[in-house]
N, C-alpha and C positions, 0 to 999 in steps of 0.2 A: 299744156296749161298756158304758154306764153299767147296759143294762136287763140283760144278761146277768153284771154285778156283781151285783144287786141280786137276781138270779134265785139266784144262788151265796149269798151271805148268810140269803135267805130256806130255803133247804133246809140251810145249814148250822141254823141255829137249828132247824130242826124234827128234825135226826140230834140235835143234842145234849139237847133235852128228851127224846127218847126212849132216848137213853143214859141222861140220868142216872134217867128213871124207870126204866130195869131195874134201874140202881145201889139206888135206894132199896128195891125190890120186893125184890132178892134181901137187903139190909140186913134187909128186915123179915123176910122168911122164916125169915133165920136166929136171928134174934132168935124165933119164935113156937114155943108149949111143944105138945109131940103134945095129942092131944084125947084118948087115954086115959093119962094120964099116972100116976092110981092103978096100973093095973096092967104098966107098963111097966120094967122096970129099969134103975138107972142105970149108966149103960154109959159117962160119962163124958164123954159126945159135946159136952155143953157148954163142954170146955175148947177143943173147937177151934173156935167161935164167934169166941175173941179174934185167932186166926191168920187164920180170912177178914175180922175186921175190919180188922186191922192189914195185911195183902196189899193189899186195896179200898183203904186209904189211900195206901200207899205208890204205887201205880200211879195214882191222881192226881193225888196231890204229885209225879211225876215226868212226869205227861201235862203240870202245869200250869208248873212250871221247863226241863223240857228245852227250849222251844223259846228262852226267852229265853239259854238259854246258847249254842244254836246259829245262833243269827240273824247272817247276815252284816253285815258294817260295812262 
């Protein structure tokens, strides 16, 4: 039982690096300016950077509290 805990731990730690490195990747994505950006217009698209960032947060800040509020006693 201990080796098939430890099997569970070890592959949880490797889902969650690759979570959060999509997290960061798509964070950086959105954050980076087009490559021809002289000749492109602004079309405004940068105001909704703050709405995926602020969505990304919130759906952390509730992956990281909801379980403590749900844990049985």
């Amino acid at each position: 039982m201990k080796d098939r805990s430890l099997f569970v731990r070890i592959v949880a730690i490797i889902l969650c690096a690759l979570m959060v490195g999509g997290a960061l990747t798509a964070a950086i994505s959105a954050f980076a300016a087009d490559v021809n950006l002289a000749a492109s217009p602004d079309t405004g698209s940068r105001n909704n950077v703050w709405v995926i960032v602020a969505a990304a947060v919130a759906v952390i800040v509730l992956c990281l509290l909801l379980p403590k509020f749900t844990k049985k006693k």
